[in-house]
N, C-alpha and C positions, 0 to 999 in steps of 0.2 A: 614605127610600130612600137618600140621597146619604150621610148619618151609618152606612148599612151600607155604604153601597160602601168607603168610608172608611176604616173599621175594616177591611173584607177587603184593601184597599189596605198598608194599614200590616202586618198577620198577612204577607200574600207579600212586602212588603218585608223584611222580617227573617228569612224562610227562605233566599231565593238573594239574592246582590248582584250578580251580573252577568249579563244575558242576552247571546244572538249576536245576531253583524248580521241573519239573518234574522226573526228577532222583532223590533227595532229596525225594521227600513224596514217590515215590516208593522206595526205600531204609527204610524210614519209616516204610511205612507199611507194607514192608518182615520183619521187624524186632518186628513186633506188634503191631506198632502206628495205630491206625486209624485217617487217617489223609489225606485232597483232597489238592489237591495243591493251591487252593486258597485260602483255610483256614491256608495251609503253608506262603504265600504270606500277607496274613493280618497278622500274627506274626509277620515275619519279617519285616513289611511294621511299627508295634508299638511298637519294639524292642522287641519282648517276645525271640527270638531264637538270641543264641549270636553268629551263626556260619554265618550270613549272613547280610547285608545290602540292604536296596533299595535307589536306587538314585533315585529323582525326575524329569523329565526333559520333554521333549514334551510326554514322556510317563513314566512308572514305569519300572526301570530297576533293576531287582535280581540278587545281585550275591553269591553265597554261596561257604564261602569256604571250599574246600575238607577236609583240614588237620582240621581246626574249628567241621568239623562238624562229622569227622570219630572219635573226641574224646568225642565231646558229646552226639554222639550216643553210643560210649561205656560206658562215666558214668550214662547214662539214662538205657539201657538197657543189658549191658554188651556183645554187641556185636560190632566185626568190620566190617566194611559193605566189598561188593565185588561189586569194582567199574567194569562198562565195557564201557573203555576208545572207544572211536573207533580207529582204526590202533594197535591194540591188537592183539598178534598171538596166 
């Protein structure tokens, strides 16, 4: 079972590279975090989370990346997260 999660891990890691902060804090907080997405967004907005940036510009833009931040969810919590890509069978 964990050798297909695995492989489906890897398959949606290489379709999209970055999810939003709302998939992030819910990935988060299935995994323990308690944590609201805009409290994720002020992290990343004062550099505390190294899996993500904000761009500055007529408004705040997040981008957080997948593979960034599937590793530092694992050394935080020792899990990998289960992305759900859309166009997923």
């Amino acid at each position: 079972m964990r050798c297909i999660r695995l492989k489906r891990w890897v398959l949606i890691m290489k379709t999209k590279a970055t999810i939003t902060t709302e998939e992030a804090a819910s990935l988060m907080r299935a995994a323990g975090i308690q944590i609201e997405t805009v409290t994720l967004r002020d992290g990343i907005e004062q550099g505390v989370f190294p899996f993500a940036v904000c761009i500055e510009r007529s408004r705040k833009v997040f981008i957080v990346f997948k593979k960034k931040f599937s590793e530092w969810l694992f050394d935080v919590c020792g899990q990998v997260p289960e992305f759900n890509d859309e166009g997923e069978d």
